[in-house]
C-alpha positions as CSV (number, residue, x, y, z in Angstrom):
1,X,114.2,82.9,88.7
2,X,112.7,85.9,87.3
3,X,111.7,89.0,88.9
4,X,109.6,92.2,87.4
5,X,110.6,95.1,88.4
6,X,107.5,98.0,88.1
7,X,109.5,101.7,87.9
8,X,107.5,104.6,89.5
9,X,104.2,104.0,87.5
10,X,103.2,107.0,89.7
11,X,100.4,109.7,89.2
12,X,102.9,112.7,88.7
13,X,104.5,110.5,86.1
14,X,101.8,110.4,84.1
15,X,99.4,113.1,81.8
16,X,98.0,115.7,84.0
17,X,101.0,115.0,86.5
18,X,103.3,117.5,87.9
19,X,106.2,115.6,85.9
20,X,104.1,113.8,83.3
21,X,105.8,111.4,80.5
22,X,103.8,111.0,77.3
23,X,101.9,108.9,77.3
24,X,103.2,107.6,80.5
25,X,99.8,105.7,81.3
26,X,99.0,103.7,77.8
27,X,101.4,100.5,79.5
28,X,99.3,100.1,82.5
29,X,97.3,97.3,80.8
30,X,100.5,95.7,79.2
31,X,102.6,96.3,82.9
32,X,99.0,94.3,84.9
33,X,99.3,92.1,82.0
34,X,102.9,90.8,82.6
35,X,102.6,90.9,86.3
36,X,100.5,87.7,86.3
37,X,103.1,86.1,84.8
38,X,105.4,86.6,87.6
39,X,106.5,84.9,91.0
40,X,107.9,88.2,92.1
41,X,107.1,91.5,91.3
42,X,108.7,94.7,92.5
43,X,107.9,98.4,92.8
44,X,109.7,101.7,93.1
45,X,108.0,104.6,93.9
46,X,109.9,108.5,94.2
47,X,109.0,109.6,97.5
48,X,110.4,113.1,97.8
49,X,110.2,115.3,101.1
50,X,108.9,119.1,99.7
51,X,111.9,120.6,100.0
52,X,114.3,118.2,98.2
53,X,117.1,119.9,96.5
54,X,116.5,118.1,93.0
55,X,113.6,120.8,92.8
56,X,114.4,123.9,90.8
57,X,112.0,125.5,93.2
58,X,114.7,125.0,95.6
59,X,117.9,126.9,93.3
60,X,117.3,130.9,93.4
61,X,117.3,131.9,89.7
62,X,116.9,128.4,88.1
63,X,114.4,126.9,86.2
64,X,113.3,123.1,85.6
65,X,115.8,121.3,83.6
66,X,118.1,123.2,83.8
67,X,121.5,121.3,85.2
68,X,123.4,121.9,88.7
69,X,126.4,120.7,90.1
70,X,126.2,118.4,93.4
71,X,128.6,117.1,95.2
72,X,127.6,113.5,94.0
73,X,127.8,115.8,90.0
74,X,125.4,117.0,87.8
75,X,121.8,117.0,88.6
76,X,118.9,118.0,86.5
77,X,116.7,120.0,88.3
78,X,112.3,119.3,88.2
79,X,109.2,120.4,88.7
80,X,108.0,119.6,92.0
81,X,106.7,115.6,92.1
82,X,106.2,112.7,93.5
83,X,106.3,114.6,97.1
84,X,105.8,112.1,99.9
85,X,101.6,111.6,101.1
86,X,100.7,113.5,97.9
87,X,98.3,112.5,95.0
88,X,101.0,112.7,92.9
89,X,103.4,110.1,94.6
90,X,100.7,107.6,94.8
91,X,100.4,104.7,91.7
92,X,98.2,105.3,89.0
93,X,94.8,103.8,89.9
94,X,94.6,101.5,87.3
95,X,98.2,99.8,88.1
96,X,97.5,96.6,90.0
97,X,99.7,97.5,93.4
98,X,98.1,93.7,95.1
99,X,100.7,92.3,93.2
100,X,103.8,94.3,94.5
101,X,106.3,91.7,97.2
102,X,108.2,94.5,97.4
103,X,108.1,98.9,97.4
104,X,111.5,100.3,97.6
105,X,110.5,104.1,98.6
106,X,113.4,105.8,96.4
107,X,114.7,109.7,96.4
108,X,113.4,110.2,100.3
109,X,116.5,112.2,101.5
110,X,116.1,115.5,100.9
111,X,120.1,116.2,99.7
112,X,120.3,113.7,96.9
113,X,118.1,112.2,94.4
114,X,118.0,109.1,93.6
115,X,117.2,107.7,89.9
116,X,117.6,103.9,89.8
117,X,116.3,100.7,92.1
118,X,119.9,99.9,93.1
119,X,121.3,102.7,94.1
120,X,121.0,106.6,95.3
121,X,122.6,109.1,92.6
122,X,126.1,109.1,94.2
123,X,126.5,105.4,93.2
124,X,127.2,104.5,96.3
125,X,124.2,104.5,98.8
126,X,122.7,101.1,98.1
127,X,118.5,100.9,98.2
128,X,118.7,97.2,99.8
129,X,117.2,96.3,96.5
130,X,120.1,93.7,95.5
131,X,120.1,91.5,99.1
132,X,116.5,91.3,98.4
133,X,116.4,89.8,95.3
134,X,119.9,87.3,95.9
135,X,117.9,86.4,99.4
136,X,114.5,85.1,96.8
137,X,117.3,83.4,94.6
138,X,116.4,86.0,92.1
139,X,119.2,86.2,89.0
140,X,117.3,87.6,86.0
141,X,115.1,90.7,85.9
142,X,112.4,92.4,83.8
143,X,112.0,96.1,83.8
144,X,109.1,98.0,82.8
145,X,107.6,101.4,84.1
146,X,109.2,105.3,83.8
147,X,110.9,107.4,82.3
148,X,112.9,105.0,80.2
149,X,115.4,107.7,79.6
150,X,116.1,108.0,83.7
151,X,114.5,105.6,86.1
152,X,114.5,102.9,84.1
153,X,117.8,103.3,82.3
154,X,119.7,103.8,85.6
155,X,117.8,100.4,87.4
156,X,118.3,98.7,84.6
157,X,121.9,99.8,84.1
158,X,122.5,99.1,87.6
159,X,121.2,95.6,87.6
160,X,123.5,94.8,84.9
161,X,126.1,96.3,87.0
162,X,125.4,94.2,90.0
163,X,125.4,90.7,88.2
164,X,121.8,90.2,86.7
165,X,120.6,89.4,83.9
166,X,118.3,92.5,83.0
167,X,116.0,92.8,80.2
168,X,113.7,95.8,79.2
169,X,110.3,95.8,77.9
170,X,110.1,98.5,74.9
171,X,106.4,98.6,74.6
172,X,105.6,98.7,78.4
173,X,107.8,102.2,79.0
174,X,107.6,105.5,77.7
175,X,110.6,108.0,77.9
176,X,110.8,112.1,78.5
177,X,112.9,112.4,75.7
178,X,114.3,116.0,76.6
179,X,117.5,116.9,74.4
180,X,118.0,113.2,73.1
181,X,118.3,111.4,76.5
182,X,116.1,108.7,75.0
183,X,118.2,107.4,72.4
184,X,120.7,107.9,74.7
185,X,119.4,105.7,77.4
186,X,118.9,103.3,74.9
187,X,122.3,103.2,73.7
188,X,124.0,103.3,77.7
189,X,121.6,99.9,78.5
190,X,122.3,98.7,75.4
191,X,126.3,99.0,75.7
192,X,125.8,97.9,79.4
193,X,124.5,94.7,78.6
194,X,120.6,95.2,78.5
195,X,118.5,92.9,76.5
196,X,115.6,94.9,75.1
197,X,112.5,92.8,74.1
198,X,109.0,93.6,73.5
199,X,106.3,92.2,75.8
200,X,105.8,89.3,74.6
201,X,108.7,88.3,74.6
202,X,108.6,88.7,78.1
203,X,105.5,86.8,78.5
204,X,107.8,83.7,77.1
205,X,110.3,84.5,79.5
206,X,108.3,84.2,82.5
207,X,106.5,80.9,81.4
């Protein structure tokens, strides 16, 4: 069974956003598209408290994107986003949220962020997100949303990582691209097992 896994299609993520991807909203219509297509379909959504150390407003003398050292290892640091009850946090208007089963509320403690679905940025803190989808009998997903150089590159890295068959839809994500990390990203999920199609292709999965 297939799930689709919607990555932090969130205001701040998109033009005019604190943390904006270009043209981050252009695959809202392809992401509601594929969603129909679906038995289960699952969000993330960065939920940050205002002080959370990933925010170079929180590092004396550092600006955003500039890199830190944590104890979990290097972090970029960002603009201010997705900060829990704010405009920016919530889902683009036009994303259809009636069909999210599931929200996983991801980067909500304060001292580490948390990129992927699976699993906080230490590797180690698990979201939940994997007992969830064995539970449905869930074995193959399909991930669309943003940044394709972080979120998405780190669920869908992850997923491979903990047994499912993962496939990411090119023309429903868009990537920061900020010194080559989107080629990169491509090249990690593609060495790590990630099938990327276009959607659709996905639409034929689903069926």
């Amino acid at each position: 069974m297939q799930a689709l896994l919607v990555v932090d299609i969130q205001n701040d993520f998109c033009p005019g956003g604190a943390l904006a991807v270009p043209e981050g909203d252009t695959i809202v219509p392809t992401v509601n598209a594929l969603m129909d297509d679906f038995n289960a379909v699952v969000f993330t959504q960065d939920w940050h408290p205002a002080a959370h150390q990933s925010f170079a407003s929180q590092h004396d003398g550092h600006e955003p994107y500039d890199t830190v050292e944590m104890p979990y290892g290097e972090q970029v640091l960002w603009p201010d986003h997705c900060i829990q009850g704010s405009e920016g946090a919530a889902f683009h208007p036009d994303l259809n949220t009636d069909r999210a089963d599931l929200i996983i509320r991801k980067g909500f403690r304060p001292e580490i962020d948390s990129y992927s679905a699976f699993y906080e940025n230490d590797g180690a803190t698990p979201t939940g997100l994997t007992g969830y989808l064995r539970e449905r009998g869930i074995d193959s997903l399909v991930v669309v949303g943003l940044a394709a150089d972080f979120c998405v590159k780190w669920s869908a890295t992850d997923g491979r990582h903990e047994g499912f068959d993962v496939y990411v839809v090119e023309d429903a994500t868009r990537g920061i691209d900020q010194d080559g990390s989107l080629a990169a990203a491509w090249q990690a999920m593609n060495e790590a097992g990630v099938q990327v199609i276009s959607s659709d292709a996905a639409h034929s999965l689903a069926a």
